[in-house]
C-alpha positions as CSV (number, residue, x, y, z in Angstrom):
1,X,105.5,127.7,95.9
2,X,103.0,124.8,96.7
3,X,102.7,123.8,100.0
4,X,99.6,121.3,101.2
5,X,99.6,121.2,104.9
6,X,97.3,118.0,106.6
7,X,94.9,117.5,103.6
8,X,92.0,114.7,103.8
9,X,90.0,113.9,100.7
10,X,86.3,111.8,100.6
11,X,84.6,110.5,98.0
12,X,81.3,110.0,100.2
13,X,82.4,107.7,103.0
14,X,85.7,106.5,101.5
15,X,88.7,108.1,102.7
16,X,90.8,108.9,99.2
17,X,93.5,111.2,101.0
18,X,94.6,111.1,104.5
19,X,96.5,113.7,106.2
20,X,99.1,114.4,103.9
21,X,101.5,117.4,103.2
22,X,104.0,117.8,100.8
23,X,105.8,120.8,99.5
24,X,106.8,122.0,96.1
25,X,109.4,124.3,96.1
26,X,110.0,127.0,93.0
27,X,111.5,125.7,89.9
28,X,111.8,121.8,90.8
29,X,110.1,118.7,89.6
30,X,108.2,117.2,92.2
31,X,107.5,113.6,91.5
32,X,104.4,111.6,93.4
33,X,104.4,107.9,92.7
34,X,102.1,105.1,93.8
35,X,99.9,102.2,92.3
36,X,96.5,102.9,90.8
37,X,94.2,103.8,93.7
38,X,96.5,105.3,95.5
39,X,95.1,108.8,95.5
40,X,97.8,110.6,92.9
41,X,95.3,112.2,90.8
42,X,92.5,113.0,93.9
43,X,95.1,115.1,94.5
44,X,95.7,116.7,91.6
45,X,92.1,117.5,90.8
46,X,91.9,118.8,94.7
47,X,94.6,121.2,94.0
48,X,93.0,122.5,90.8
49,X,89.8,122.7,91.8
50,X,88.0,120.2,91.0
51,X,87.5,118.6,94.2
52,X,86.8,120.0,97.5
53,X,89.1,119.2,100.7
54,X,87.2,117.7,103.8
55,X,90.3,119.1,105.5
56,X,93.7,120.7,105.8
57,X,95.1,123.7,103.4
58,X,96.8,123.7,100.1
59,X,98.7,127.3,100.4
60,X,100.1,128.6,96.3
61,X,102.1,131.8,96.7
62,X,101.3,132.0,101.0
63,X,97.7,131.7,99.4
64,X,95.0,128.6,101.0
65,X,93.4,128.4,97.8
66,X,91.4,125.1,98.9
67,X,87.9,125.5,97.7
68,X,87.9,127.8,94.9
69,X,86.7,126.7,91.7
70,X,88.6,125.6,88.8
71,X,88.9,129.1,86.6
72,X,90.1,131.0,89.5
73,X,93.0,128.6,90.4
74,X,93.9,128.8,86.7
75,X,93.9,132.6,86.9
76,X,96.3,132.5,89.5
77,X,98.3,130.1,87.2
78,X,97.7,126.7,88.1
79,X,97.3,124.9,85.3
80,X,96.3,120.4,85.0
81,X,96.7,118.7,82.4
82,X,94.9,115.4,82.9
83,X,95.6,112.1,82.7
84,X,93.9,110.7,79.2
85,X,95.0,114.0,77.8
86,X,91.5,115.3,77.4
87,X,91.9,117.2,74.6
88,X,89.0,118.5,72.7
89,X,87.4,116.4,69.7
90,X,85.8,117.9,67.1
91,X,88.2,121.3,66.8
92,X,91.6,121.5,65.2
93,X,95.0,121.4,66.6
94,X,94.8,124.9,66.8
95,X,91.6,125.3,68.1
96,X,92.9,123.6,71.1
97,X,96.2,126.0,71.4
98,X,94.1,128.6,71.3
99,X,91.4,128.0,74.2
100,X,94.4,126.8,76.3
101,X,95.1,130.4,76.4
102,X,91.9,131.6,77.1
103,X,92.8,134.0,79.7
104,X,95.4,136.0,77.9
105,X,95.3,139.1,76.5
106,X,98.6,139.6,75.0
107,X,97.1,138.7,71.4
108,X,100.4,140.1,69.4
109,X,102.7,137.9,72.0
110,X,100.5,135.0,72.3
111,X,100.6,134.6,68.6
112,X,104.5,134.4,68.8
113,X,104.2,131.7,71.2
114,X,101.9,129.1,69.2
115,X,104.6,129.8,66.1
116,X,107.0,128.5,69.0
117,X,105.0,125.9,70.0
118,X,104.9,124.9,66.5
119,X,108.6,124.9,65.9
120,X,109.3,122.7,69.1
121,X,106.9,120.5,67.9
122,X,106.9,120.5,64.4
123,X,103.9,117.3,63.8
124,X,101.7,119.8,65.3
125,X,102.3,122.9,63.0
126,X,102.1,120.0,60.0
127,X,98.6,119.5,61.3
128,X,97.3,122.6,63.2
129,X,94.3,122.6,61.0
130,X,93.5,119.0,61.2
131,X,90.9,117.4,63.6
132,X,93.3,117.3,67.0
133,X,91.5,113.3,67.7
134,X,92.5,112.1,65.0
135,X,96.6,112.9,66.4
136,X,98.1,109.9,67.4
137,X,98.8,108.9,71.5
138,X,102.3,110.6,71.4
139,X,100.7,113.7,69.6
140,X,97.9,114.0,71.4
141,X,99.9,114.1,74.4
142,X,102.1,116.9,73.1
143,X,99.0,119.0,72.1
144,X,97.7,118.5,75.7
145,X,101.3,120.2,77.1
146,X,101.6,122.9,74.5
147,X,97.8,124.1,75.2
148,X,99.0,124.2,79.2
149,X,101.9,126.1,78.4
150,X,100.0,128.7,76.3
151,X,98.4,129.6,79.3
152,X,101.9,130.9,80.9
153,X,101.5,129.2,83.9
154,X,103.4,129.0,87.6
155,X,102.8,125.8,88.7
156,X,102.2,122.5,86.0
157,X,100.6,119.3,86.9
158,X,100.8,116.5,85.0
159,X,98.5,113.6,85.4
160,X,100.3,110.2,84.1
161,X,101.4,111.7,81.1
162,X,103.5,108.1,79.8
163,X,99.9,106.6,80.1
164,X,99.6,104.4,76.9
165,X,102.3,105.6,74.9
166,X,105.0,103.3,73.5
167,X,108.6,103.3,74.7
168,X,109.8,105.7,72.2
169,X,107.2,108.2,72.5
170,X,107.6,108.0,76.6
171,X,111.3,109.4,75.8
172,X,110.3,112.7,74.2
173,X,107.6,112.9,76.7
174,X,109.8,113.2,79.9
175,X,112.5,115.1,77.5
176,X,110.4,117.6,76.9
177,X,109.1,117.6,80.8
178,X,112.9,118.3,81.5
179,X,112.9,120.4,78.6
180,X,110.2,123.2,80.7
181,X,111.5,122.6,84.0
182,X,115.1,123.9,82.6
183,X,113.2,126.8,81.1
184,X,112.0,127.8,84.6
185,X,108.6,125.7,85.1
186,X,108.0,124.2,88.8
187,X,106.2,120.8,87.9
188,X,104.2,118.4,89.8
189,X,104.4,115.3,88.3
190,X,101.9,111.9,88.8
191,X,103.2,109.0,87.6
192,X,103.3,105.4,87.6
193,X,106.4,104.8,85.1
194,X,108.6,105.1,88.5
195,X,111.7,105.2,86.5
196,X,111.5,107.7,84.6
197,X,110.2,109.9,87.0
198,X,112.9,109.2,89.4
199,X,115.3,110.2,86.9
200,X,114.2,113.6,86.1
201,X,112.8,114.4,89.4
202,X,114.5,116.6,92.0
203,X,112.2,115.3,95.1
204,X,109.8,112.5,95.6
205,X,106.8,111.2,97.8
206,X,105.5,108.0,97.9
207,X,102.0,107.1,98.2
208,X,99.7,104.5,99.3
209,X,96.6,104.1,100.2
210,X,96.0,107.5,100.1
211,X,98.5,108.3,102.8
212,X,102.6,109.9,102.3
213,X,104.6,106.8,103.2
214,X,108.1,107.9,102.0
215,X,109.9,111.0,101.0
216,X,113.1,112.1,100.3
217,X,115.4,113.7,97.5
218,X,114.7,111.8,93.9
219,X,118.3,109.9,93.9
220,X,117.7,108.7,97.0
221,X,114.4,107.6,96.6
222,X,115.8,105.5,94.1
223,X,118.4,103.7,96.3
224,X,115.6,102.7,99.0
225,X,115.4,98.7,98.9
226,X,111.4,98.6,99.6
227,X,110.6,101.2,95.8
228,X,113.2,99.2,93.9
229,X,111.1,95.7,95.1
230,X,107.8,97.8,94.7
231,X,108.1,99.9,92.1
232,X,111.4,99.6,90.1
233,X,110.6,95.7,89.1
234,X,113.5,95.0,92.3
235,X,116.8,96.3,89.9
């Protein structure tokens, strides 16, 4: 579905992505860990957009879709949710659902699917009409995947969505990643909480420094002796 062939980032002189390809294939989550810095969400907001490539391709659908702005790679149904959530303060709940699917038309159907959103996530419905910053964290977080799924999309990246959230919370967060994928969405997923992506993911890359320094199927991943002392506290 995804496939990013030799990409290389700058932010002016500094190098934030070197060289690297990886592949997303159609109806799998796609898990890209590494430390703070390491260039996990550069890549994410080069995919959707918001940053340019100095080099190399990023092919959606057999489609090099490096360069175009934002609104068009959402139209093809590529759709970020960032990390911090970003949702907008000063509308309601609702407010939010509703420019998430800004580019649909389907009114009749796209009504349907808040109502659905609503019953999967029943704190929301409770307070569709309330101020969406004043959600807690864990709610917030919800409201920020529910308005990307209004949009129908192909292709879902999520930017650190555990970010902040208690222990508790961080469990219905990844249950209701799992929750999507098994409904048919191919996810990209940044994340530092290595564990839990490594359970739930079907492929992983490791980065660092900006570069692809391991790859390999999720369970496997897991095994390696270097990300358990690195990134799984060494258990």
């Amino acid at each position: 579905m995804l496939k990013i062939n030799n990409l290389s980032v700058n932010y002016g002189e500094i190098k934030a992505l070197k060289d690297i390809s990886i592949d997303v294939t159609d109806g799998d989550i796609i898990t890209l860990i590494g430390a703070n810095g390491a260039g996990k969400s550069t890549l994410l907001k080069t995919i959707s957009g918001l940053l340019k490539p100095k080099a190399g391709e990023i092919l959606f659908k057999d489609e090099n879709i490096g360069g175009l702005v934002p609104q068009n790679i959402v139209k093809k149904g590529i759709i970020h949710v960032p990390e911090g959530r970003r949702i907008f303060s000063g509308m309601s709940v609702e407010e939010n659902l509703m420019l998430g699917a800004y580019t649909r038309k389907d009114r009749t159907e796209l009504h349907k699917d808040i109502e659905n959103i609503y019953k999967r996530f029943e704190i929301l419905g409770v307070r569709k009409n309330q101020n969406a910053d004043t959600l807690s964290g864990g709610e917030q977080q919800m409201l920020a995947i529910s308005r990307a799924l209004l949009s129908k999309p192909k292709l879902l990246l999520l930017d650190e969505p555990s970010m902040g959230l208690a222990p508790l919370i961080v469990k219905q967060i990844f249950e209701i990643i799992q929750e999507t994928n098994r409904e048919g969405m191919t996810i990209l997923l940044i994340e530092q909480n290595a564990h839990k992506a490594l359970e739930i993911a079907d492929y992983a890359y490791i980065i660092e420094g900006g570069s692809i320094k391991m790859e390999g199927p999720a369970n496997e991943i897991r095994q390696s002796d270097r990300v358990k002392e690195i990134y799984l506290g060494g258990v």
